[in-house]
DODO-524077 format. One record per atom (N, C-alpha, C): x negated, y negated, z; residue in three letters. Coordinates in pm, whole numbers, plus 32768, in hexadecimal, padded with zeros to 4 digits. Each point is the difference from the previous one (the first is absolute). Example, Ala and Ser with C-alpha at 12.3 -4.5 7.8 and 13.67 -1.06 7.14 Angstrom:
BEGIN
7AD98239830CAla80597F898000Ala7FA67F888000Ala80237F977FB8Ser7FAE7F898006Ser804D7F938049Ser
END
This chain:
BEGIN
BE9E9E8BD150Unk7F8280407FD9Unk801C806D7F99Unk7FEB80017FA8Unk7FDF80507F86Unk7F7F807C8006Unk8038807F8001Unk7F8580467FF1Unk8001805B7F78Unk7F8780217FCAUnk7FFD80517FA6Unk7FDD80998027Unk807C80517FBDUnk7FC7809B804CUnk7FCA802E7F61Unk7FAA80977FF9Unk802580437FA1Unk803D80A17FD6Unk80397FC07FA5Unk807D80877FE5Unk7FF0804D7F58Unk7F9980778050Unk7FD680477F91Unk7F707FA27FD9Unk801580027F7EUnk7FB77F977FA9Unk801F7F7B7FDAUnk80567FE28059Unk80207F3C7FC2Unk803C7FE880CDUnk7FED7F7C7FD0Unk80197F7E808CUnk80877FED7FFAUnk801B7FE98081Unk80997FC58007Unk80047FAE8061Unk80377FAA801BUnk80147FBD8070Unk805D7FFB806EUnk7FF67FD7806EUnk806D800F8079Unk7FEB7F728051Unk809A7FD87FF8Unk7FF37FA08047Unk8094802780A9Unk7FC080058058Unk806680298068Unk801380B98006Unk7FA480187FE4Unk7FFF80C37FD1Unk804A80177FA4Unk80247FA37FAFUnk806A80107F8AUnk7F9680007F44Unk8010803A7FB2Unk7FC77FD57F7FUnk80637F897FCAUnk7F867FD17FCFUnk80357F657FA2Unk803A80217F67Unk80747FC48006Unk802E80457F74Unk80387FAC7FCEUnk7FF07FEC7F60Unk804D7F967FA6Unk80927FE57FE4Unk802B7F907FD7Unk80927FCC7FEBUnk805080A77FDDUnk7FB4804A7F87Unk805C80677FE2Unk7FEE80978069Unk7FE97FDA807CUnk7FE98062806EUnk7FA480897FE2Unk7F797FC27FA1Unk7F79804B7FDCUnk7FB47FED807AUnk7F8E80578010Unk7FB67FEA8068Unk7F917FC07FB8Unk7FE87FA98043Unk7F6A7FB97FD9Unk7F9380237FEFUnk7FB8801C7FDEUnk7F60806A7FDEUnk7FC97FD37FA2Unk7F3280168015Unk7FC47FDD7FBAUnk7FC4807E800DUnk7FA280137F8DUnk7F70806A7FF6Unk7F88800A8026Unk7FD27F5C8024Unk7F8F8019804CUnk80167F74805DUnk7F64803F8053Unk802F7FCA80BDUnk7FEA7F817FE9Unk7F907FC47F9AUnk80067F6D7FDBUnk80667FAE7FD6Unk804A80347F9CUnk80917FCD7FE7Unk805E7FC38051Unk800E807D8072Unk80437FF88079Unk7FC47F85805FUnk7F5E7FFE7FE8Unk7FD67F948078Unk803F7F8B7FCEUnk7FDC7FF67F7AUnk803B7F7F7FB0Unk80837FCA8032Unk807D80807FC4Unk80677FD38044Unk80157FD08048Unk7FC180398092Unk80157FCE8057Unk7FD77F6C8020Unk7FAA7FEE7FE0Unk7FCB7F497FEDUnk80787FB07FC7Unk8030803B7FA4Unk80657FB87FCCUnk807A7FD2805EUnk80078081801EUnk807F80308080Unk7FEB7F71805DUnk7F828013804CUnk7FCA7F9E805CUnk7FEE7F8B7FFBUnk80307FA77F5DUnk7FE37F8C7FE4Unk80957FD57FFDUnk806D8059802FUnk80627FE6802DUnk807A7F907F7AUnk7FDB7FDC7F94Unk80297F8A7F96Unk7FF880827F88Unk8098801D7FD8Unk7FEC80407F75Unk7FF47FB77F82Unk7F8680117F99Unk80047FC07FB7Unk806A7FFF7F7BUnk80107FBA7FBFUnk806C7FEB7FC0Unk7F9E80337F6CUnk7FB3800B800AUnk7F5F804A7F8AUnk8068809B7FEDUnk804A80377F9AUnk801180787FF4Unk7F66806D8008Unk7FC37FBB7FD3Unk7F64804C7FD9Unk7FAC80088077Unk80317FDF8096Unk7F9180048046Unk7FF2808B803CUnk7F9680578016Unk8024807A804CUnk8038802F8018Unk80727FB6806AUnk804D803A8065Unk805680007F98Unk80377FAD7FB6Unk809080107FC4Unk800480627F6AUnk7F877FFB801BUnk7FD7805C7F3FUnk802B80728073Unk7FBB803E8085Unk800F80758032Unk80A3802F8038Unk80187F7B8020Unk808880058017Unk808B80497F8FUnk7FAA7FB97F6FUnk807E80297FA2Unk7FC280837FC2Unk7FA080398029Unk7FD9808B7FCAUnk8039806C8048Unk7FF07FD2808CUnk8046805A8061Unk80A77FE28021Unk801E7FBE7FB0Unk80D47FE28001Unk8024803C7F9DUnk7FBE7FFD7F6FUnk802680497FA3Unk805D80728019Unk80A980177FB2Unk8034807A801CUnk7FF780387F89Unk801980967FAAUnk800180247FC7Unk80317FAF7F7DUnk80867FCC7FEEUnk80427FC67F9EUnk7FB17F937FE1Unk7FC77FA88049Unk7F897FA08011Unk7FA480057F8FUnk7FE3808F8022Unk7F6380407FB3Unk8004801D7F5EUnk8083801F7FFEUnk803080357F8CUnk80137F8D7F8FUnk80557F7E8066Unk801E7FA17FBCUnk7F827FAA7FC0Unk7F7D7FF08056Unk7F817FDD7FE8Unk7FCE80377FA6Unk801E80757FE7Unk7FB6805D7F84Unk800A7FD07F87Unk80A27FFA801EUnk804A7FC07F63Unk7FF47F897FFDUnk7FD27FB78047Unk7FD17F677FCAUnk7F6480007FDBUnk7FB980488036Unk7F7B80177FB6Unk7FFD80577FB5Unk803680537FBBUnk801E7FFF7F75Unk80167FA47FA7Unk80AF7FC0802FUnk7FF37FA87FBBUnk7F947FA77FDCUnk7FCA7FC08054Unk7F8D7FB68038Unk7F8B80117F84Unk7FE680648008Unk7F8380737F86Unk803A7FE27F88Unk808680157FD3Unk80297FBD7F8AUnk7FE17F987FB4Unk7FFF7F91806BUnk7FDD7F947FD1Unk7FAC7FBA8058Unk7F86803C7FF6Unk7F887FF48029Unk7FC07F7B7FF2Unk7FB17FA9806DUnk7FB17F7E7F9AUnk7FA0802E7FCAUnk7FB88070800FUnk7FA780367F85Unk802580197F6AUnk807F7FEB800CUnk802C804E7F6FUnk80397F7B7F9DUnk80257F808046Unk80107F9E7FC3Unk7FBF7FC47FA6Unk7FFF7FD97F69Unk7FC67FD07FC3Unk801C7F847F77Unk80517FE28056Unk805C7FAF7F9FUnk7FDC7F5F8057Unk7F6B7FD17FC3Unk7FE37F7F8009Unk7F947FFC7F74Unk80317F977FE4Unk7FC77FBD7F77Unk7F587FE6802FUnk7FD37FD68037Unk7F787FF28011Unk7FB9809E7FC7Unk7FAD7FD77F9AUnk7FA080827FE9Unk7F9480118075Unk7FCD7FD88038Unk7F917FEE8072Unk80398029805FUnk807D801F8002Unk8061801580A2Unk7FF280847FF2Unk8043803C7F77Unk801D808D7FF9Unk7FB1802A7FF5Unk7F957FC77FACUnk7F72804F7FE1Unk7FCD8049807EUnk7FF67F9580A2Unk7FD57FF58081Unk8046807A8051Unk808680027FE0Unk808A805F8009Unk7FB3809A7FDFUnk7FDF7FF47FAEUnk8011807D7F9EUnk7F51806B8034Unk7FAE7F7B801EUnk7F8D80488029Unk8003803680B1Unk801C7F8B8051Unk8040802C808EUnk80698066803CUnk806E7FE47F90Unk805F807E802EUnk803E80837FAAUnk7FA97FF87F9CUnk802C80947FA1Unk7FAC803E802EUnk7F77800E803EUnk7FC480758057Unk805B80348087Unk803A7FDF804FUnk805F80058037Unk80858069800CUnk80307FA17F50Unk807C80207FEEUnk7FEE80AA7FE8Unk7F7880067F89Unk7FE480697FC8Unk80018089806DUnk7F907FDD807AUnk7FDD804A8071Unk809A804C8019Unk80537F6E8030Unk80A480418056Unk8024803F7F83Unk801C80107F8DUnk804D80477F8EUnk7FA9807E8010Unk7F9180228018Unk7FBF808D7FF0Unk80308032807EUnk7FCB7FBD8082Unk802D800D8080Unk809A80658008Unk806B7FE87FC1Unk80767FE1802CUnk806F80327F62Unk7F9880397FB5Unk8026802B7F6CUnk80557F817FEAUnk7FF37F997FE1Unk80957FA97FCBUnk7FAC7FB27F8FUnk804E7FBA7FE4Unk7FE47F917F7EUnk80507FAA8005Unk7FAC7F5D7FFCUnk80607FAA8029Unk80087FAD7F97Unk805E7F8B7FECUnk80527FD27FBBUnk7F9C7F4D8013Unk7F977FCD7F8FUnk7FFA7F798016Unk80847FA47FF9Unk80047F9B8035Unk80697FA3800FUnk80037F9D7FAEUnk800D7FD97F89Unk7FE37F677FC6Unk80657FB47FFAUnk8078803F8022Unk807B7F99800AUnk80507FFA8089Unk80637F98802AUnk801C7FF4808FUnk806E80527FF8Unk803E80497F7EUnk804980707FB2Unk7FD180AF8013Unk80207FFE806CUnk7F8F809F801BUnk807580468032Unk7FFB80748009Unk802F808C8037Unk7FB7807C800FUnk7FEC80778032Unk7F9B804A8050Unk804E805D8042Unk7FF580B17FCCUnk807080808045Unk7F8A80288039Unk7F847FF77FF7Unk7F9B80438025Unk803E804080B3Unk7FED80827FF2Unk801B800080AEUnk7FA180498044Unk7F827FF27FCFUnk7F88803C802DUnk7FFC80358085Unk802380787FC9Unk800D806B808BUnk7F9480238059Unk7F8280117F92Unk7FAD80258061Unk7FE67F8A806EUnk801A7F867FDEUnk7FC67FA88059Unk807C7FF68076Unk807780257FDDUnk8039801F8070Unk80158040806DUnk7F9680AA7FAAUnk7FDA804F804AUnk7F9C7FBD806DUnk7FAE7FAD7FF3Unk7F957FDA8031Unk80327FA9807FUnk80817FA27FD7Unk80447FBB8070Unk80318065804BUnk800780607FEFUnk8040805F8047Unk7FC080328093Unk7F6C7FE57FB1Unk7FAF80408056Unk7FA77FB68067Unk801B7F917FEAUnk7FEA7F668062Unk8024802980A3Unk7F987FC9803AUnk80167FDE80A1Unk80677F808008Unk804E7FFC8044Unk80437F658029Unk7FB77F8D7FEFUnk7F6E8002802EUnk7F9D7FA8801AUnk7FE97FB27F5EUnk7FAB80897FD4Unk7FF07FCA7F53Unk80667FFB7F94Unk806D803F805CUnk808B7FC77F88Unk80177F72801EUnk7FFF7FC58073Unk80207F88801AUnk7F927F8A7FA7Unk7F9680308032Unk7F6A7FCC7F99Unk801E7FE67F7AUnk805F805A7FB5Unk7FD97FEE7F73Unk807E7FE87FFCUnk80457FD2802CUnk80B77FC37FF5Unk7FF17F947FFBUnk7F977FB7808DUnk7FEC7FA98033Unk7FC57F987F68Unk7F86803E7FD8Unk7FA27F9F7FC5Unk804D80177F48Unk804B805E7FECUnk804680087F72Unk80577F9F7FF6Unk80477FE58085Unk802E7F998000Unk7FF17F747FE3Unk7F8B7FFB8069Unk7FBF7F58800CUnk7FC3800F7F7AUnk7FBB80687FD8Unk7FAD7FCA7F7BUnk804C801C7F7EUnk807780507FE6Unk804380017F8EUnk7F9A80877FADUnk7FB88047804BUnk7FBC804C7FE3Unk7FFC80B38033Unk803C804B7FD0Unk8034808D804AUnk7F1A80657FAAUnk80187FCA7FC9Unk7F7F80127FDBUnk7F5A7FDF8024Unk802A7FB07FFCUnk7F6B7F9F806DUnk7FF1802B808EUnk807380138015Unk8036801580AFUnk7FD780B28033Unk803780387F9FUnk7FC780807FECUnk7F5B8007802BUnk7FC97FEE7F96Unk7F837FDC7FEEUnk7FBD7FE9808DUnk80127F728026Unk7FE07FDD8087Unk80248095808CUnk807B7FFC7FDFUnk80268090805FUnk7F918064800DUnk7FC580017F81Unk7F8E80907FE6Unk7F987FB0801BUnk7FF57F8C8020Unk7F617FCB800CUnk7FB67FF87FAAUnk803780047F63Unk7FC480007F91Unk7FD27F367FFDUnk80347FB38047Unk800C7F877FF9Unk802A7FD58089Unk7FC27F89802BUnk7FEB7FBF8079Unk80927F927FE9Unk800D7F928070Unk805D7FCB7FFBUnk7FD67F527FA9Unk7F887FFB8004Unk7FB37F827FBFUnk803480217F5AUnk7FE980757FBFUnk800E80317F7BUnk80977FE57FFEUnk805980588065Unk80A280117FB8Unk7FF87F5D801DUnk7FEB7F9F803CUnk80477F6C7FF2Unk7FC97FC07F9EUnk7F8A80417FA1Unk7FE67FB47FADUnk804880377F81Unk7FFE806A800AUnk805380417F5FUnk805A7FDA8032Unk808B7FFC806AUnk80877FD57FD9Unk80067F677FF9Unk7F887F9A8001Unk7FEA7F7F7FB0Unk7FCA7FF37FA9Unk7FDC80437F93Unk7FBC80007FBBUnk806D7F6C7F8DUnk8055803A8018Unk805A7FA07F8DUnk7FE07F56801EUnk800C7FE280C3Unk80047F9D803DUnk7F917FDA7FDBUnk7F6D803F801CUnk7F7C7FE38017Unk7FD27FAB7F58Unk803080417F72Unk7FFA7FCE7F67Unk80247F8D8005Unk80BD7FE2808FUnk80607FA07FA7Unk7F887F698060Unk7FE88053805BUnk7F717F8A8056Unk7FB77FB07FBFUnk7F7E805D7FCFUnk7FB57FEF7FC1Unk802E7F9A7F7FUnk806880177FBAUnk80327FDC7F9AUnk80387F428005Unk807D8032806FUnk80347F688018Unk7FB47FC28090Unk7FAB8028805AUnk7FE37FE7805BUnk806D80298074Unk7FFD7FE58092Unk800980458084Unk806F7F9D801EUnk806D80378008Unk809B7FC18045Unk800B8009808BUnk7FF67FB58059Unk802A800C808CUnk805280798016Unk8067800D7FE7Unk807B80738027Unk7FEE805E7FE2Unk7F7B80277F76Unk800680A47FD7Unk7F91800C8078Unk7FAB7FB18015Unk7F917FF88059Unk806380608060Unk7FF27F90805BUnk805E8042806BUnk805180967FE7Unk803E801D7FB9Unk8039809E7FD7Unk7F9A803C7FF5Unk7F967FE27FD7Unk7FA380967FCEUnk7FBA7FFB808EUnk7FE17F90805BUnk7FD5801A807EUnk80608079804EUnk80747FB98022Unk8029805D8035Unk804B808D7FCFUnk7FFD80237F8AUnk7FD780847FACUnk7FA980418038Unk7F707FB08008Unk7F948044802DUnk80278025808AUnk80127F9C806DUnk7FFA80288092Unk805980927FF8Unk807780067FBDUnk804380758032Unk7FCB80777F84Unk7FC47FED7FD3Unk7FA580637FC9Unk7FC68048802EUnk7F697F9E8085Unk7FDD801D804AUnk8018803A8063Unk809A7FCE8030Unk802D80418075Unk804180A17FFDUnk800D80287F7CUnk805580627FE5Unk7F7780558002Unk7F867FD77FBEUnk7F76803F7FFFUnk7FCE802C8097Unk80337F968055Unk7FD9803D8071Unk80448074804BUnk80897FE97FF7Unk805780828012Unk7FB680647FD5Unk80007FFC7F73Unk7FD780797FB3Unk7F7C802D8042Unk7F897FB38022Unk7F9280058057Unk80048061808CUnk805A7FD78019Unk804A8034809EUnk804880BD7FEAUnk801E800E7F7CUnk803A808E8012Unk7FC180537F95Unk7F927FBF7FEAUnk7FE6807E7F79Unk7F7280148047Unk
END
């Protein structure tokens, strides 16, 4: 039996009068009591899913995180921001970039004022990028576990440290970020018609889109 106590302002759990704590001997905790009920459903369905993105395991790797962890994540979303899929523009179709250029230079523009930086379009697969935009590091700095994991999570899956942002602030829902990080897919559609296999990828793109949306649902 699993119970949830609370300690201070966030949930923890006890299983045997003991707290539940992750592989790297973190204690387990959420922020609100719904979260926790959730968990526990999960807990109770007894089958871990092999879904990195489902609740429990998004909550799981927020609360294992060790310091060096955090640090190392930073510097890959940096990197990440470097070479942004917003910033790509090196496809021959005029109708692509044109589409490109109206969807994600409001965006790009916003994070460059946001974050004082200026970024670098991409037109060749020949790129390099020192940018080390501090302030936005400052900003990772200042992340809960919860929404650092959120925007690690979906910069990842979507190739987007920008879009992901965005969504983080609720400037954009999770229907919008899966359509701008297809925007390329959705042209090459329309264009040559619908391939079984991209089918399938952008489905399940979406599901863990969704599922990372619901996390995010759960702690903000």
């Amino acid at each position: 039996m699993i119970k949830i106590i609370k300690v201070n302002k966030n949930y923890r759990f006890l299983k045997n009068n003991q707290n539940l704590k992750t592989e790297n001997g973190n204690i387990l905790f959420v922020k609100k009591k719904k979260h926790a009920e959730l968990i526990i459903e999960e807990f109770l369905q007894r089958t871990k899913s092999n879904d990195p993105n489902t609740l429990l395991n998004l909550t799981l790797f927020s609360c294992n995180l060790n310091k060096d962890e955090v640090e190392l994540i930073k510097k890959k979303l940096i990197e990440l921001l470097n070479f942004d899929l917003l910033l790509f523009r090196s496809f021959d179709e005029t109708e692509l970039v044109k589409t490109m250029e109206k969807e994600f230079d409001p965006f790009i523009c916003e994070f460059e004022d946001l974050f004082d930086c200026k970024f670098e379009k991409i037109y060749s697969i020949v790129h390099s990028s020192n940018l080390k935009h501090l302030l936005f590091k400052s900003y990772l700095d200042k992340l809960d576990i919860f929404k650092f994991t959120t925007l690690f999570k979906l910069s990842s899956l979507t190739k987007s440290v920008i879009l992901s942002y965005f969504f983080l602030n609720k400037k954009i829902n999770h229907n919008t970020l899966y359509k701008l990080a297809n925007i390329e897919y959705n042209y090459q559609q329309k264009r040559w018609g619908t391939v079984e296999e991209h089918l399938l990828m952008n489905e399940d793109l979406m599901e863990r889109i969704k599922n990372i949306s619901f996390f995010f649902k759960n702690i903000s």
